[in-house]
N, C-alpha and C positions, 0 to 999 in steps of 0.2 A: 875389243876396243877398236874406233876406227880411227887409227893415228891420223890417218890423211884429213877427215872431217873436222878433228881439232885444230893440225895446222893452220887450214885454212879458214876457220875463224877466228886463230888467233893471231894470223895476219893483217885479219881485220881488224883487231884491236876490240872484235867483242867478247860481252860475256855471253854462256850460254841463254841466260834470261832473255838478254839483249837479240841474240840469234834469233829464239824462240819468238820473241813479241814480232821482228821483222816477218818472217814467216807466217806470223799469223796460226802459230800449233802451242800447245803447253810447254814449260818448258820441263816438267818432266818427262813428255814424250821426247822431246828434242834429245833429252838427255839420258833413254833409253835406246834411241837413234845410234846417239854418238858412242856409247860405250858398250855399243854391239849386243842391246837383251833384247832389241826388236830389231827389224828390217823395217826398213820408212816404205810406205806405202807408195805407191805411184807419186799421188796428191800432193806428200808427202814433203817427198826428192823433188818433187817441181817448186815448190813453194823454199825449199830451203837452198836447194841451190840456183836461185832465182836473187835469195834474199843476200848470199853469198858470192855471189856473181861466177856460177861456175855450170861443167856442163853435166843434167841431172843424170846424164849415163854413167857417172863416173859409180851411182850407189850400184849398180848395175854389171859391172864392167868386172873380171874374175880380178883385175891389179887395185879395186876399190873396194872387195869383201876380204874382209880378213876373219879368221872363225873366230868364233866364241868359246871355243874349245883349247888347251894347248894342245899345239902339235907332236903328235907321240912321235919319240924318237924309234928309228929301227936299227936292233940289236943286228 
């Protein structure tokens, strides 16, 4: 999940649909974007963090990927 991707459109006050249509992408991909089963494509990140008014390195950035995996603990 990309906690920071939700924050910040739900500071906007949108829904993902809502996100999705601004951007101009489905809003199932949108919403495999946000809950980390895909990585947004270049096109992507430019289109929704455009639509989100934010900077598109952030999809890019190692403090804006969070894995899709949980993190194993070390014994």
């Amino acid at each position: 999940m990309r906690h920071w991707l939700v924050q910040m459109r739900k500071a906007k006050g949108f829904t993902q649909d809502e996100t999705a249509k601004l951007a101009g992408i489905s809003r199932s991909y949108y919403a495999e974007i946000e809950q980390g089963r895909k990585d947004a494509s270049g096109r992507a990140a430019k289109l929704i963090s455009s639509a989100l008014d934010f900077d598109m390195n952030l999809f890019f950035a190692n403090v804006g990927r969070e894995s899709r995996q949980n993190p194993k603990k070390i014994a």
